[in-house]
C-alpha positions as CSV (number, residue, x, y, z in Angstrom):
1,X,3.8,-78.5,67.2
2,X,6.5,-77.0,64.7
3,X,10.0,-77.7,65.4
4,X,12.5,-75.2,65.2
5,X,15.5,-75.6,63.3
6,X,18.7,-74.2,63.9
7,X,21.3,-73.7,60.9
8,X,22.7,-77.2,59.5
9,X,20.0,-79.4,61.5
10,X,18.3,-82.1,59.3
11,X,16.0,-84.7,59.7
12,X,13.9,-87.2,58.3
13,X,10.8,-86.1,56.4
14,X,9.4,-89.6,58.0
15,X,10.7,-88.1,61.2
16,X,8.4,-84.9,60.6
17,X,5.6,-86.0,58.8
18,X,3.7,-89.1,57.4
19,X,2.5,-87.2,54.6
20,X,4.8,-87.1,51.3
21,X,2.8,-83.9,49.8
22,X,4.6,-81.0,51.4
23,X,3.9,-77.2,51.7
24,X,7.1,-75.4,51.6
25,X,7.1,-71.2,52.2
26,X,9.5,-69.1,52.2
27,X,9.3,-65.9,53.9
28,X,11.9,-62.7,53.1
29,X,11.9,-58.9,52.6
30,X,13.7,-55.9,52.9
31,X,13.5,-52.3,52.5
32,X,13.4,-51.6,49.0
33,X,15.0,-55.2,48.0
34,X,12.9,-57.7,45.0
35,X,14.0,-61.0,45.7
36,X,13.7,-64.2,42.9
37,X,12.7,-67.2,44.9
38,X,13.9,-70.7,43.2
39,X,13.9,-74.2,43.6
40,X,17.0,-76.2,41.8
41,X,16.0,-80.1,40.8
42,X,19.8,-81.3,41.3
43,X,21.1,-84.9,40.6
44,X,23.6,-87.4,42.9
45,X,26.6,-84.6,41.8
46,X,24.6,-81.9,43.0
47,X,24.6,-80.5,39.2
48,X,21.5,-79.3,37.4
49,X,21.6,-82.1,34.8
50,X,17.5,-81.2,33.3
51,X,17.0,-77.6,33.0
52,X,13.2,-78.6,33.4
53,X,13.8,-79.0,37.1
54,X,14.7,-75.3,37.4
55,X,11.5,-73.9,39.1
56,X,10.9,-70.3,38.8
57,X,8.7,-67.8,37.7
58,X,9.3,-68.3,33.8
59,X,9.0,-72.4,34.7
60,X,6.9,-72.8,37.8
61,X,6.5,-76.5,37.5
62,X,8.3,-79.5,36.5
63,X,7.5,-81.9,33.7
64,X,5.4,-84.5,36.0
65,X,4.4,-81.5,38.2
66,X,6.2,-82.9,41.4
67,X,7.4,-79.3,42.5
68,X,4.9,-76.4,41.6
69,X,5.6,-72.9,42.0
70,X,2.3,-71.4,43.8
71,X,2.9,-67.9,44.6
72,X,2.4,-65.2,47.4
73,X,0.0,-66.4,50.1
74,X,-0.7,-67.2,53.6
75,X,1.6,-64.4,54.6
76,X,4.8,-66.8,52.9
77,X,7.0,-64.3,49.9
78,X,6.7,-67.5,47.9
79,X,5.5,-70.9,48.3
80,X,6.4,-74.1,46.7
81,X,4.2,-77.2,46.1
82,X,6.3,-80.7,46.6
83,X,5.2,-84.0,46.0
84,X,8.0,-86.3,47.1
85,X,6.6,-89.8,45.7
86,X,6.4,-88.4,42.3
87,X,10.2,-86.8,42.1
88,X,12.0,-88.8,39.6
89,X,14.9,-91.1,40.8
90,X,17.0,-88.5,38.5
91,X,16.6,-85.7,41.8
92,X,18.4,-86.5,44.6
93,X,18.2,-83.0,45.7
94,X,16.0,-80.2,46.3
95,X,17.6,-77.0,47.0
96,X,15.3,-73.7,47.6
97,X,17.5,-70.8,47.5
98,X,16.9,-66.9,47.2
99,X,18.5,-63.8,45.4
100,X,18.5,-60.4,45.1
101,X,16.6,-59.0,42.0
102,X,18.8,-55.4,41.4
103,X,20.9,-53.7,43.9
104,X,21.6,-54.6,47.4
105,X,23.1,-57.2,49.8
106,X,21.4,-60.1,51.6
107,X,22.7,-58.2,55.6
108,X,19.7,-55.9,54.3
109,X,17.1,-58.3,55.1
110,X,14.8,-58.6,58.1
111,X,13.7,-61.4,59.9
112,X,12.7,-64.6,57.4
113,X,12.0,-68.0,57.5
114,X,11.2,-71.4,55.2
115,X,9.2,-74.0,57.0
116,X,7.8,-77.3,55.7
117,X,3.6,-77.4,56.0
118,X,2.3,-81.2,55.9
119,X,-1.7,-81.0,55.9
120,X,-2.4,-77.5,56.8
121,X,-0.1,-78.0,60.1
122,X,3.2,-76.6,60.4
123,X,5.8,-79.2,61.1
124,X,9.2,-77.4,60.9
125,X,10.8,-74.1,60.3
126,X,14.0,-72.5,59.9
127,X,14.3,-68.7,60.6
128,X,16.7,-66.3,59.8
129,X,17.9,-63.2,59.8
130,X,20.1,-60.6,57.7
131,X,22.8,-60.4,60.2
132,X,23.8,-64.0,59.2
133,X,25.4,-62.4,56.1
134,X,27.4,-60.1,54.8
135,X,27.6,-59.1,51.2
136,X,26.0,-62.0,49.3
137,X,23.6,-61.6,46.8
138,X,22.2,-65.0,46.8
139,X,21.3,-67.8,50.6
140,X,20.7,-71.2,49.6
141,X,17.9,-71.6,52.7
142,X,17.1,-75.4,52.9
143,X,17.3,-78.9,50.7
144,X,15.3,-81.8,50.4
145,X,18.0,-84.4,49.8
146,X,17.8,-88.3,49.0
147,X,19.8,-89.9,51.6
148,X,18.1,-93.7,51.7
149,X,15.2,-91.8,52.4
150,X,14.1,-88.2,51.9
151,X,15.6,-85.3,54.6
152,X,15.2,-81.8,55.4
153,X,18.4,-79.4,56.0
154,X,18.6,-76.5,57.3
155,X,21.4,-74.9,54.9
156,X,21.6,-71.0,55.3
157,X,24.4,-70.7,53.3
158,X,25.2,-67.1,51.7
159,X,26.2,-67.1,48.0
160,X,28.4,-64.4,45.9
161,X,26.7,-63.3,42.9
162,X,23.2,-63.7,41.7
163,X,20.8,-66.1,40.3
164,X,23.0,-66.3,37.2
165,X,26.3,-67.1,39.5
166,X,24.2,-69.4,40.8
167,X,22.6,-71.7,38.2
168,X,26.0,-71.5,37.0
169,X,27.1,-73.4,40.4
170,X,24.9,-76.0,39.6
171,X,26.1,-76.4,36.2
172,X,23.2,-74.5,34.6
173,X,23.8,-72.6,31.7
174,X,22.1,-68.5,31.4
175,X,20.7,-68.3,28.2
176,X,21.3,-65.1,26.5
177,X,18.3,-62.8,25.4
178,X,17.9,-62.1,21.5
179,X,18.0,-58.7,19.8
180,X,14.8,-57.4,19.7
181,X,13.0,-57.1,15.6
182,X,11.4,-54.8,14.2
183,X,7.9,-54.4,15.2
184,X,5.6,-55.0,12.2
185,X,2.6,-53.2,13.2
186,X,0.4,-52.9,15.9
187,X,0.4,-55.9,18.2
188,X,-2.9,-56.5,20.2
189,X,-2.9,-55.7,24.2
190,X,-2.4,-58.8,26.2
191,X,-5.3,-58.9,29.0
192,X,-4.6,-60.6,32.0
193,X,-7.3,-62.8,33.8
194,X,-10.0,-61.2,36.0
195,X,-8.6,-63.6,38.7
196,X,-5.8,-66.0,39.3
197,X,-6.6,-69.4,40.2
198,X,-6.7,-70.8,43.4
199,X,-3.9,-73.0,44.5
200,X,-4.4,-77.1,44.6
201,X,-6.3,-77.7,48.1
202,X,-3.6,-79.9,49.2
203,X,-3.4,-78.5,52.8
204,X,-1.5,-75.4,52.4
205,X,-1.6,-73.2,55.6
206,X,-4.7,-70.8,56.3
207,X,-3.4,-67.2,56.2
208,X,-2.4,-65.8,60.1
209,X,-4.7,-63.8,62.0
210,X,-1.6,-60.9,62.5
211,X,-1.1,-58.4,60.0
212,X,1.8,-59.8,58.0
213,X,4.5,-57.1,56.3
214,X,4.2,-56.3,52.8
215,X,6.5,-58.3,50.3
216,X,8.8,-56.1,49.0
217,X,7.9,-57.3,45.3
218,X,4.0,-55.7,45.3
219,X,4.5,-53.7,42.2
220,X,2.0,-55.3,39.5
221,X,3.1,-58.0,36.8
222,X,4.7,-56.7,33.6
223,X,3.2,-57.6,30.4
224,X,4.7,-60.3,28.5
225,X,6.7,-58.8,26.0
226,X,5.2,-59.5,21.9
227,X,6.5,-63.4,20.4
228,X,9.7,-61.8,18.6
229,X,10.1,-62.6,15.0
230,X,13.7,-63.6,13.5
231,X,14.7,-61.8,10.0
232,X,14.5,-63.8,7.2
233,X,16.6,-62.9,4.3
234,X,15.4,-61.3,1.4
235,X,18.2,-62.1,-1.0
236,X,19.1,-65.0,-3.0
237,X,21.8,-67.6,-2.0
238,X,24.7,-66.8,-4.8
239,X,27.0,-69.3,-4.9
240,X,30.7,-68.5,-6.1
241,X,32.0,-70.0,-9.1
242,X,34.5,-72.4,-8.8
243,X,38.0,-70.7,-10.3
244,X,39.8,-73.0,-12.6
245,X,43.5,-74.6,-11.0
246,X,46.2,-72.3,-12.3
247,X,48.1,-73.5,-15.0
248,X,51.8,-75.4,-14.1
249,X,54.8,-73.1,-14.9
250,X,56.8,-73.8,-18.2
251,X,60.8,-75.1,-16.8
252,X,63.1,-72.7,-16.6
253,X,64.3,-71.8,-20.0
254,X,61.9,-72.9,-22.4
255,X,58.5,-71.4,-23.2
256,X,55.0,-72.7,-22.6
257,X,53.4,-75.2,-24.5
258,X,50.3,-74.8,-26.1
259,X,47.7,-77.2,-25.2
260,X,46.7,-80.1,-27.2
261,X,43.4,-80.8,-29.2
262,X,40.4,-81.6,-26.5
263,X,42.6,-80.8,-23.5
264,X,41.3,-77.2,-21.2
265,X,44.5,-75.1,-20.9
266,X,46.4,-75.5,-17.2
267,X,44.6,-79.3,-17.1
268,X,46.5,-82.8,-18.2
269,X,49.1,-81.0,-20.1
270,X,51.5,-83.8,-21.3
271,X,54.9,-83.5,-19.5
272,X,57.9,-81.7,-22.3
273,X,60.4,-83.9,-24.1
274,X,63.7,-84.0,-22.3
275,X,66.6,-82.0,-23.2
276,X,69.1,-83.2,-26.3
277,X,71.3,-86.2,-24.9
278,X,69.1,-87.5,-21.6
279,X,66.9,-90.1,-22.0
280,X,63.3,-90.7,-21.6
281,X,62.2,-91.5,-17.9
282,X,60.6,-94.7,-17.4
283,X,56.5,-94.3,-17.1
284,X,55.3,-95.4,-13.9
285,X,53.6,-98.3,-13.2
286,X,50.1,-98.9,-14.6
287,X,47.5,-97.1,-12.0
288,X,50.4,-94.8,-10.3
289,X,51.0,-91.3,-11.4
290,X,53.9,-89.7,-12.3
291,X,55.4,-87.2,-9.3
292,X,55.7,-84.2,-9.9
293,X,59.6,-82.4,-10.9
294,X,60.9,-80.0,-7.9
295,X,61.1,-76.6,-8.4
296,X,63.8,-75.0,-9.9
297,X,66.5,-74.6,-7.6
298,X,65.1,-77.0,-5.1
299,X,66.5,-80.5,-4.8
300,X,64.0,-83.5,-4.9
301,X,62.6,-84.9,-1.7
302,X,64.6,-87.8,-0.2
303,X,62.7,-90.6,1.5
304,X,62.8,-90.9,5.1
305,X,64.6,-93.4,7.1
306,X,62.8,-96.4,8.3
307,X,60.3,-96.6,10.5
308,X,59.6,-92.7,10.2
309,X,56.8,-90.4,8.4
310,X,57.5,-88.1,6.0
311,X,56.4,-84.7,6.8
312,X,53.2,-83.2,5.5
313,X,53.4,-80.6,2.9
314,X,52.7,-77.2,4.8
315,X,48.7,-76.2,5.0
316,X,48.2,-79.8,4.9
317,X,47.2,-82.0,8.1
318,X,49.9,-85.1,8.4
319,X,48.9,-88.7,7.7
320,X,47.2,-90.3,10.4
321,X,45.8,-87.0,12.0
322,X,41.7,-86.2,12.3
323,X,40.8,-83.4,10.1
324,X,39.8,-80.5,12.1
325,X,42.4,-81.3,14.4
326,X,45.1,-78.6,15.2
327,X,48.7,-78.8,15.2
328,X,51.2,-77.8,17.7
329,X,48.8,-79.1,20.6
330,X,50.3,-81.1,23.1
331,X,49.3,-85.2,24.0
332,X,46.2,-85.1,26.5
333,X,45.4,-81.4,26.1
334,X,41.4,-81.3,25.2
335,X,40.9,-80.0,21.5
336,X,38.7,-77.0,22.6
337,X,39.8,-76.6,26.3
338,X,43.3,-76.1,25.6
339,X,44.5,-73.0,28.1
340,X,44.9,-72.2,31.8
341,X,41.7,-72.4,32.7
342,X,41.3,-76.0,31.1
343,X,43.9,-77.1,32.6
344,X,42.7,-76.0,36.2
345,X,39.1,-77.0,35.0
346,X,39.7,-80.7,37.2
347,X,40.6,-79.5,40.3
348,X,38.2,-77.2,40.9
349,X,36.9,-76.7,44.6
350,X,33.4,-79.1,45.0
351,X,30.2,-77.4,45.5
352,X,29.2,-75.7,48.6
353,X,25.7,-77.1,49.9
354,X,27.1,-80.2,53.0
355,X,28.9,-78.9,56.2
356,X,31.4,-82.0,55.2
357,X,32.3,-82.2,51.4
358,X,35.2,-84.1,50.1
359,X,37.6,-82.8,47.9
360,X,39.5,-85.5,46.8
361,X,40.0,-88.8,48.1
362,X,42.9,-87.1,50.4
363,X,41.4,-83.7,51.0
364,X,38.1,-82.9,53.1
365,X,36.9,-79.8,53.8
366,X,34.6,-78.4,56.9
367,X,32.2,-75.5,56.5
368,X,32.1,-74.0,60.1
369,X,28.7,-71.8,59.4
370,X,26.8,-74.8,58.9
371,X,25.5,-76.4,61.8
372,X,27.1,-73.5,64.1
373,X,29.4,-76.1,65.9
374,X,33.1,-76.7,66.5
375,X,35.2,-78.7,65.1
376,X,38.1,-80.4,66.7
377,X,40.8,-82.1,64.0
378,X,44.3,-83.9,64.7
379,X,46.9,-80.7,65.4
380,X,48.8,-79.6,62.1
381,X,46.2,-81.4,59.7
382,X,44.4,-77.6,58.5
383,X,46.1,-77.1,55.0
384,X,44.1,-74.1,53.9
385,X,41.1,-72.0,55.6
386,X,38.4,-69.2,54.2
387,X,36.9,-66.7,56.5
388,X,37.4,-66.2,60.6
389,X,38.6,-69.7,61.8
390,X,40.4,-69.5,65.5
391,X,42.6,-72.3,65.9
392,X,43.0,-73.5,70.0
393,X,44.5,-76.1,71.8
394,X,42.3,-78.5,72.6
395,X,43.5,-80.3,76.1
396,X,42.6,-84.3,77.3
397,X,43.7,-82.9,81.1
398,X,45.6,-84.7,83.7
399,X,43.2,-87.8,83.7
400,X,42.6,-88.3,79.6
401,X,46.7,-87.9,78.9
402,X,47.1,-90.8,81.4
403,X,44.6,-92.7,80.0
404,X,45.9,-92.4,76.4
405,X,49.2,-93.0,77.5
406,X,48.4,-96.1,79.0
407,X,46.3,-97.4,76.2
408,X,48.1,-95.6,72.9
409,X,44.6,-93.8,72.3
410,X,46.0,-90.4,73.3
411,X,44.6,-87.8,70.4
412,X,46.8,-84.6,70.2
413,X,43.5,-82.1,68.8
414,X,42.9,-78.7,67.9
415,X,39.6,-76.8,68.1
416,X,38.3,-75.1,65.1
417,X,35.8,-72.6,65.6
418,X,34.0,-69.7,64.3
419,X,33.0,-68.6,60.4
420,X,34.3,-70.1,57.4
421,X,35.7,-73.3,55.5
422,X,38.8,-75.5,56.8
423,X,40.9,-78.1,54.6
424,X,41.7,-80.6,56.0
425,X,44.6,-83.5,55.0
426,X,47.4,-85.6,56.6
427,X,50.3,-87.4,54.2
428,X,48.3,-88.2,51.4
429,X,45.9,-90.7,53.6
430,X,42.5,-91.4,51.7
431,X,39.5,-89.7,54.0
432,X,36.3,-90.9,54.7
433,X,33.5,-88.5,56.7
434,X,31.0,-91.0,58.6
435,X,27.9,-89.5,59.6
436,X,26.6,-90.5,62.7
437,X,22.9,-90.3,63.5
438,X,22.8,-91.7,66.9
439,X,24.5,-94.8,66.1
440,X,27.9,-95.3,67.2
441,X,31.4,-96.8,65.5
442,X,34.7,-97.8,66.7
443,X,38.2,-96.8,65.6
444,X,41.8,-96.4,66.8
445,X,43.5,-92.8,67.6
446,X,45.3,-93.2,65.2
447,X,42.7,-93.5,62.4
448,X,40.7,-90.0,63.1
449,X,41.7,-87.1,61.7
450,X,38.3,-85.0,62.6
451,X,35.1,-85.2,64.0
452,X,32.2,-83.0,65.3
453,X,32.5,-81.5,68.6
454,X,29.3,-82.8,69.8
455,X,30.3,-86.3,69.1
456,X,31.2,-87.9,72.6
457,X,34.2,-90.4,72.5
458,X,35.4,-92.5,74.8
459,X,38.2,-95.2,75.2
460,X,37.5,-98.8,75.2
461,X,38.4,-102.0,75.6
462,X,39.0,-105.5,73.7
463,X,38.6,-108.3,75.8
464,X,40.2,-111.2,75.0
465,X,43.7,-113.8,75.4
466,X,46.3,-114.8,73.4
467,X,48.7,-111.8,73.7
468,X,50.5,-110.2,76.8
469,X,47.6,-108.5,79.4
470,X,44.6,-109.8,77.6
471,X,43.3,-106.5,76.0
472,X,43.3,-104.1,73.1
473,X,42.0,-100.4,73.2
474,X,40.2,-98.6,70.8
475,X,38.2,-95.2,70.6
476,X,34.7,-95.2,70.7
477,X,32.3,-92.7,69.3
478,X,28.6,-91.9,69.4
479,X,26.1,-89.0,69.2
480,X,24.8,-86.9,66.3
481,X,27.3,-85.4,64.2
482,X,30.4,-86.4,61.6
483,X,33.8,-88.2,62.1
484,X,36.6,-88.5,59.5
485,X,38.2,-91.8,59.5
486,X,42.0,-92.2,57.8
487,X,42.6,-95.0,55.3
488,X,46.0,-96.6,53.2
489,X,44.3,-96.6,50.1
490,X,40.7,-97.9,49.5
491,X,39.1,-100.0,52.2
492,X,36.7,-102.8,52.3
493,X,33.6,-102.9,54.2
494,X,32.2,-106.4,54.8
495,X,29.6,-107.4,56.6
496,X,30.2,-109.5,60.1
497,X,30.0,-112.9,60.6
498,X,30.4,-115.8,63.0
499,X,33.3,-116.6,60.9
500,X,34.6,-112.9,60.4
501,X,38.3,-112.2,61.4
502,X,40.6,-109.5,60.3
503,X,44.4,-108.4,60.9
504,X,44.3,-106.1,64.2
505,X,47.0,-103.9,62.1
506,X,44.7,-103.7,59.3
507,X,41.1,-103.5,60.6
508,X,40.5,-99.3,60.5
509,X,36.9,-99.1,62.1
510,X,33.4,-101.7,62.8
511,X,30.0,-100.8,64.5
512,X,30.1,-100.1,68.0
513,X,27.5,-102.8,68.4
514,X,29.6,-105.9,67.4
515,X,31.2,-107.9,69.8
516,X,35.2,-107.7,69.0
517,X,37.3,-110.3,71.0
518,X,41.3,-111.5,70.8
519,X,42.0,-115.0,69.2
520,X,45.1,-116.7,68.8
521,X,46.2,-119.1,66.7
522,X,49.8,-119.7,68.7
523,X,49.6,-123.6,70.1
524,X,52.1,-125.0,71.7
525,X,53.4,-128.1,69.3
526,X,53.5,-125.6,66.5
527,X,56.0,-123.4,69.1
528,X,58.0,-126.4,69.1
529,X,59.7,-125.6,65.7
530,X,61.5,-122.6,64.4
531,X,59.6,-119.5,62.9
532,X,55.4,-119.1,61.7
533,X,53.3,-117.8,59.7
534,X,53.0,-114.4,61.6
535,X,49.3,-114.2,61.2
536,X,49.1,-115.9,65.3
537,X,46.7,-112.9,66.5
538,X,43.8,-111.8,65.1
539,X,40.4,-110.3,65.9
540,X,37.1,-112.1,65.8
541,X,33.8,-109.9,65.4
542,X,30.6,-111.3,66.6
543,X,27.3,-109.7,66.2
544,X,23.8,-109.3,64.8
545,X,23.1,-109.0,61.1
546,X,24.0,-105.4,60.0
547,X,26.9,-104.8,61.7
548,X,30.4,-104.2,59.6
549,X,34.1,-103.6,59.8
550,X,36.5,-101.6,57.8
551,X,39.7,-103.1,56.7
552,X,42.2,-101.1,54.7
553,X,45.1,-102.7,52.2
554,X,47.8,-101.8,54.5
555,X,49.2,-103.4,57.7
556,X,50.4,-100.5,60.4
């Protein structure tokens, strides 16, 4: 039986289906609306590094074939053909996304799905509708993505613009058509095939038994346009002749000297006798020439002081300086990127696509519309929001507020809910979002900035001795969804041990399943003498192989 997937639900492809040749339709229309169904081949930056994994209809396969483009059939708008062991470990995402071909916006369209077929039985589907949107031209509808293992997501995620905008997104470049030549003569009349052949027999669904609306793109195939020819030119290459230095001006007050025997006129002239009563200047050293005299009316170039360059003569790039390189352009400013939008160029906003996407290593951002659920985030820590957030108070009650008063894991929250993207930050602390797939983690209060509201959490304790009442709280968390842990700088993750201890003021977080209990170092005879090494409590974790901790390079 198919299961039905609601907007930012993902799963395993193990999870859905043994099978690793997959069946993927994709059904949309609307009332006078041509749609151009893709599939983007996306690396581990979610950027279209090989324009060969672009899949549409003027590429409908990849180099090793491992994502086909098949067509209209079975009822689907456009199918897909993906072969998951033959993707190469370049993809770490497939993305299947559909735009608007001409006018119109995607709150046009009626009812539409994409669902995954795995043998010629449906195994999952994601439906849809045109009230989800607004005025997009473009819904990224689902992505394969390489996560230890391949997964299905449910995106549903509008787009501004069209398929240009977004190959763009990606970092896919729109190649610009050529002007058309002039037709040479009569071209002969492409004729297309008597019948198109049949898709690969690799289990693709049988078509439904119900009449199944017309696509909105029934209008027959254009012909392909005739192989354009570039000009060639009919002239010769003429190549300038090369105009002789002008001659060096006679000094001031005497006329020009006619050139020697064997000598071209303006070249190698020998330098004039000096004026009556001033002596002849010494000739340079052998292999050096002689400089050239100023001017008149200009004095002669002094030589710099120490240490320092002279300055180039004007039109001429300085010593030390890459030809080609401009002057005037400030240290760390890129040759060819030099502007506003250059400068802004880093800090642009990451790509939609994940309902949690980090920024920066200090700024994480939520997209609300994925996954349809509320968010609830430490109180103050929203920086910036897009769309219709509502903000509310999110109370502990009566019996939570005592309990996190008596154990320090109190959480003042805020619930964020509705349509849109939230930014999240607090002080410049370095964020991490965890994803929790039914596993659980522990970490103080005071770590979490955010986490999913369908996470539950509870407060827990640290048994144990060494310290005043024998126990340490912490906040535990389980469930399907994401939490955001705070850091001081970079942590560690390390793997635990029978010999593992860390710091209780600078372990962050460790897997729920470890066993965490108190030790002290403090003994009695080493009491005995003033001061210690103020390491005397720490935590021990215990546990199977695969559990962890998280320590950070700070001490609270």
């Amino acid at each position: 039986m198919a299961r039905e997937f609601q907007r930012g639900h993902k799963a395993k492809i193990s999870d859905l289906t043994s099978g690793t040749d997959l069946y993927v339709g994709v059904q949309i229309a609307g009332p006078g609306l041509t749609f151009d169904i893709s599939c983007f081949g996306l690396d581990a930056n979610e950027q279209l590094s090989d324009d060969r994994y672009f899949i549409f209809f003027n590429q409908p396969k990849s180099p090793e074939e491992s994502i086909q483009l098949l067509g209209a059939q079975a009822g689907d708008t456009e199918s897909f053909r993906v072969t998951l062991d033959r993707v190469p470990a370049g993809i770490h995402k497939l993305s299947f996304t559909a735009t608007l071909d001409g006018a119109g916006q995607m709150s046009q369209v009626g009812p539409g799905y994409i669902r995954i077929v795995a043998g010629g039985e449906e195994v999952v589907k994601y439906a849809f509708t045109g009230s989800e949107f607004t005025t997009e031209r473009a819904v990224m509808l689902g992505d394969f993505y390489l996560k230890d293992v391949w997964r299905f997501a449910a995106v549903g995620q509008g787009f501004d613009g069209g398929l240009d905008a977004l190959l763009k997104n990606f970092g896919g470049e729109v190649a610009e058509e050529a002007p058309e030549a002039a037709p040479q003569g009569a071209a002969p009349s492409f004729a297309p095939p008597a019948q198109s052949a049949a898709p690969p027999a690799f289990g693709a669904p049988a078509a439904p038994q119900a009449p199944q609306p017309a696509p909105a793109f029934g209008a027959p195939a254009a012909p392909a346009p005739a192989p354009q020819q570039q000009p060639m030119h009919a002239a010769p290459t003429i190549a300038a002749p090369v105009a002789p230095a002008p001659a060096a001006p006679a000094p001031y007050g005497q006329p020009p000297q006619p050139p020697q025997f064997g000598q071209v006129p303006g070249q190698g002239a020998p330098p004039a006798a000096p004026p009556y009563g001033q002596q002849q200047p010494p000739a340079p050293p052998y292999g050096q020439q002689v400089p050239a005299a100023p001017p008149y009316g200009q004095q002669p170039p002094t030589a710099p002081p120490f240490g320092q360059q002279a300055p180039a003569p004007f039109g001429q790039q300085p010593p030390g300086m890459q030809p080609g390189m401009p002057q005037g352009v400030p240290q760390g400013v890129p040759v060819g990127g030099a502007g506003l939008q250059a400068a802004l160029q880093p800090y642009k906003e990451a790509p939609t696509g994940q309902r949690w996407t980090s920024q920066n290593q200090q700024l994480m951002r939520v997209d609300l519309t994925m996954g349809g659920m509320p968010v609830l985030a430490r109180q103050g820590s929203m920086v910036m929001y897009q769309g219709k957030v509502d903000f509310g108070y999110k109370g502990a009650g009566f019996a939570g507020r005592m309990v996190g008063n008596a154990t320090g894991q109190e959480m003042q929250l805020m619930r964020c809910s509705g349509r849109g993207q939230v930014f999240l930050a607090e002080e410049g602390a370095h964020l991490h979002a965890i994803e929790l797939q039914g596993d659980g983690i522990c970490v103080s209060a005071e770590s979490v900035l955010a986490f999913d509201e369908s996470l539950q959490y509870e407060v827990r304790r640290i048994e144990g001795h060494g310290i005043p009442g024998g126990a340490l709280f912490t906040m535990q968390f389980q469930g399907t969804g994401t939490v955001v842990v705070k850091t001081h700088g970079v942590p560690v993750v390390l793997p635990v041990t029978p010999t593992t201890f860390a710091d209780c003021n600078a372990v962050v977080a460790w897997s729920s399943a470890s066993q965490v209990i108190l030790s002290s170092q403090v003994r009695l005879r080493r009491n005995a003498y003033p001061g210690h090494s103020g390491e005397t409590v720490n935590l021990q974790f215990r546990g199977a192989p695969g559990n962890f901790i998280v320590v950070q390079p700070y001490e609270v």
